[in-house]
C-alpha positions in Angstrom: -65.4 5.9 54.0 -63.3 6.4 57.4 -62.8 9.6 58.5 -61.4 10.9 62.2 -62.4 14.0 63.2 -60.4 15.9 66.2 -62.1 18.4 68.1 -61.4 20.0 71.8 -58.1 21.8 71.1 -57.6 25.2 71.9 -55.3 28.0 74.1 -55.4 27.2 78.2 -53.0 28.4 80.4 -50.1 26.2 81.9 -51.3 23.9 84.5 -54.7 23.5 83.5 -56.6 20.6 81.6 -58.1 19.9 78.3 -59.8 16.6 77.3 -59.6 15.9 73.5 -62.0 13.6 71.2 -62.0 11.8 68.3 -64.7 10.5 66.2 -64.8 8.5 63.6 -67.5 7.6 60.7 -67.5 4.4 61.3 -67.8 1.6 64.3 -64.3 1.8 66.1 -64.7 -1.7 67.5 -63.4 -2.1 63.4 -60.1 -0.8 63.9 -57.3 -3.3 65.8 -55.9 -0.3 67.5 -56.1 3.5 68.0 -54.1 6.1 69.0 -53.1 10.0 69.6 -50.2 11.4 68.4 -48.5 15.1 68.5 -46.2 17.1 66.3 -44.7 20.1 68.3 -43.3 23.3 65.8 -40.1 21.9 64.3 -40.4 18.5 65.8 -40.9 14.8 64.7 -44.5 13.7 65.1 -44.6 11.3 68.5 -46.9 9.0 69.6 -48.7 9.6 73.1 -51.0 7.0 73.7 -52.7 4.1 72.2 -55.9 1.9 73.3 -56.8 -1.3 71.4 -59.5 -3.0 70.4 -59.4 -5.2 73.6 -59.0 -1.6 76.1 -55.0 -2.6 76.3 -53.9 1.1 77.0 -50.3 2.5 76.8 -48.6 5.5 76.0 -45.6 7.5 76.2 -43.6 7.1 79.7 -43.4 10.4 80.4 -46.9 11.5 79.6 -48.2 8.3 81.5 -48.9 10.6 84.8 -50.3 13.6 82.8 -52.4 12.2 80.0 -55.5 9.3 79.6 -56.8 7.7 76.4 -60.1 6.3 76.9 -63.1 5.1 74.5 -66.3 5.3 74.2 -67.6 2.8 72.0 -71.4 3.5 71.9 -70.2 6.9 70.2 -67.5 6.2 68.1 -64.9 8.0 70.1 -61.4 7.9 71.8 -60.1 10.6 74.3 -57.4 12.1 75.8 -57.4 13.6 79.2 -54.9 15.8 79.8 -53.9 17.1 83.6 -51.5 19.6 84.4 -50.5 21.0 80.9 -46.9 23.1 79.9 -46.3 25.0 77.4 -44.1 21.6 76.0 -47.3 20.0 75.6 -48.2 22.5 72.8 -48.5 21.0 69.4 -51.0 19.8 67.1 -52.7 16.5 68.4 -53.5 13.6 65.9 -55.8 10.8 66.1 -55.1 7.6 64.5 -56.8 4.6 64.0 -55.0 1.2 62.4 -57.4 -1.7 60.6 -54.5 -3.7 59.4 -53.0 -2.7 57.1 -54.4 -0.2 56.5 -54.2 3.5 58.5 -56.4 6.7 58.7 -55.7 9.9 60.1 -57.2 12.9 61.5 -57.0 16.5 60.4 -54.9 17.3 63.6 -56.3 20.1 66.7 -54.0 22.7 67.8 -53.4 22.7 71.7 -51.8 25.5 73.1 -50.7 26.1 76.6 -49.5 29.5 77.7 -47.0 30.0 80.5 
């Protein structure tokens, strides 16, 4: 069974960095493409970054300076770097992975930046 597992979230202050990972249960080299996602309070969920099988990365224009997804394949996991964090940036953070057709998603962890 496929599950994605978030961890790294938490509270930092405005201006500072957090690095997120995902993990999931099985090999990721079987999913076409992954991805992070955020939903902010009251806000439509918005995609932030996506790496594919191949390491094609892209992402959001305006996060493109701020944030990084990577992989690591021996373990499973994709990341996201994140430099230089607002308070915009806080929202909870989703992984997603796509095996056409199908899709799986994480549980979601909450990042909060203070001012």
């Amino acid at each position: 069974q496929v599950r994605l597992v978030e961890s790294g979230g938490g509270l930092v202050q405005a201006g500072e960095s957090l690095t997120l990972a995902c993990e999931a249960t099985v090999d990721i080299a079987t999913f076409n493409v992954m991805s992070w996602h955020r939903q902010a309070p009251g806000k439509e969920r918005e995609m932030v970054a996506y790496i594919t099988s191949g390491g094609s990365i892209n992402g959001k224009n305006t996060l493109k300076c701020r944030f990084t997804i990577s992989k690591d394949t021996a373990k499973n996991r994709i990341y996201l770097q994140m430099n230089s964090l607002t308070p915009e940036d806080t929202a909870v953070y989703y992984c997603d992975a796509k095996a056409y057709p199908y899709s799986y998603w994480g549980q979601g962890t909450q990042v909060t930046v203070a001012s």
